[in-house]
C-alpha atoms as one frame of an Amber mdcrd trajectory, in Angstrom:
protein
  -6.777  13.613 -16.012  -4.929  10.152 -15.327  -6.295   7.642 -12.862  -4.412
   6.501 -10.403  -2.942   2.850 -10.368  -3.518   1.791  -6.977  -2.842  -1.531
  -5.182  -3.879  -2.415  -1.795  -1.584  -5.194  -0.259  -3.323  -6.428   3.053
  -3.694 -10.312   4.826  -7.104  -9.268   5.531  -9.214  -9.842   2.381 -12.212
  -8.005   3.356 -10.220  -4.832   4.455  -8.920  -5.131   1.287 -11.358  -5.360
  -1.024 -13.967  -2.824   0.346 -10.947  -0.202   0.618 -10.615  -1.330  -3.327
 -14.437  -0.375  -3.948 -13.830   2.798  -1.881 -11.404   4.204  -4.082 -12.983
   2.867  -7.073 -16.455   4.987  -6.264 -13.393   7.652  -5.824 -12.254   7.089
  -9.907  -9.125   5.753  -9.044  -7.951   2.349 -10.477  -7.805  -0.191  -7.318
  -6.674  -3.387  -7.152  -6.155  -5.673  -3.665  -4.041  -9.114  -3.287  -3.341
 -10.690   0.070   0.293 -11.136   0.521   3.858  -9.450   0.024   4.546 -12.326
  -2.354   1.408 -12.111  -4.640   1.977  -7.985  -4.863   5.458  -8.233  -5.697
   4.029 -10.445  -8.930   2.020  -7.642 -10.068   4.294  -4.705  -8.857   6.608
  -6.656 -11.899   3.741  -6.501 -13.787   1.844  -3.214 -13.507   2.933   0.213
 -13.052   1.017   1.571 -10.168   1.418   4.445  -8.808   0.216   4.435  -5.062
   0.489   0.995  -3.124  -0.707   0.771   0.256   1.318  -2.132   2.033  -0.334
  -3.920   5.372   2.938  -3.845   7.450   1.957  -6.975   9.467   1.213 -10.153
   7.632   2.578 -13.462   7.242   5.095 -14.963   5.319   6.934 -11.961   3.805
   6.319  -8.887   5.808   5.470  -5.563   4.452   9.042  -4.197   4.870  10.808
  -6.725   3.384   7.810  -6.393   0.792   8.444  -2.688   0.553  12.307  -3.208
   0.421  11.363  -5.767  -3.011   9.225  -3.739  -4.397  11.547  -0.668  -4.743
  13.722  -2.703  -6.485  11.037  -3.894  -9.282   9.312  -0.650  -9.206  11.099
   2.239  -8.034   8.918   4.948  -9.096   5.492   2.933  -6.877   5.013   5.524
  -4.039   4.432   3.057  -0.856   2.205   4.269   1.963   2.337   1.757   4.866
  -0.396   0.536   7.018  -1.131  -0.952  10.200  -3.412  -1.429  12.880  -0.876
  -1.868  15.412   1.867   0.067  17.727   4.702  -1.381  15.548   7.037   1.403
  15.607  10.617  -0.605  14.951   8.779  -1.858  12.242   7.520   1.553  11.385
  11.105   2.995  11.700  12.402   0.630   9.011   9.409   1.130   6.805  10.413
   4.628   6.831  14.571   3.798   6.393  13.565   1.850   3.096  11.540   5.121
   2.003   8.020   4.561   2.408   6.509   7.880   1.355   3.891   7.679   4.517
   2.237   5.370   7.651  -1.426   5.530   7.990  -3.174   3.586  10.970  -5.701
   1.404  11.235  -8.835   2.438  11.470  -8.394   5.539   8.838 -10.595   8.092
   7.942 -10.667   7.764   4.219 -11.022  12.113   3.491  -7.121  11.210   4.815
  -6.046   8.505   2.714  -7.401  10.327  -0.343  -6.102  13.479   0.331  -2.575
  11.498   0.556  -3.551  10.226  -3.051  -3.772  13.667  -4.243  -1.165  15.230
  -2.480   1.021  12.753  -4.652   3.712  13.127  -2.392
């Protein structure tokens, strides 16, 4: 069976990186970076197939990240994040076809049964 390639995009390193290690004890493939900027670089780079994109964060945002990286990797299934009641943001995430929102703090059974569902 192919592992997922996942990416987790999120301003908060340590959320980040232990939701990396969490789906790596879960055999998937898991990479984090810290920025809309940095995961565009490696969206160009890699083919993953799941990203999970912070919608609040400096600089570039994660819609206008989204928005990007549909254009250098179409077939990247996006599942939003966010710890926050952002729903205009939310609404656009959705409009530039993000395949799903998950909210901060997540129960992880969730997140990968999202994986698997492969939506």
């Amino acid at each position: 069976m192919k592992k997922n390639n996942v990416l987790v995009v999120d301003d908060n390193k340590d959320f980040a990186d232990v939701f990396c290690d969490i789906l790596r004890a879960n055999e998937y493939n898991a990479e984090s970076c810290y920025g809309g900027i940095q995961a565009l670089e490696k969206a160009g780079k890699t083919d993953y197939d799941i990203m999970f994109l912070d919608i609040r964060m400096p600089g570039m945002d994660g819609v206008e990240t989204l928005r990007q990286v549909k254009k250098v990797s179409p077939g990247t299934r996006v599942i939003m994040m966010t710890g926050y009641s952002v729903d205009e943001m939310v609404h656009k995430a959705l409009e530039e076809d993000a395949s799903d929102i998950i909210y901060k703090p997540f129960e992880i059974d969730k997140v990968l049964g999202l994986i698997a569902q492969g939506k």
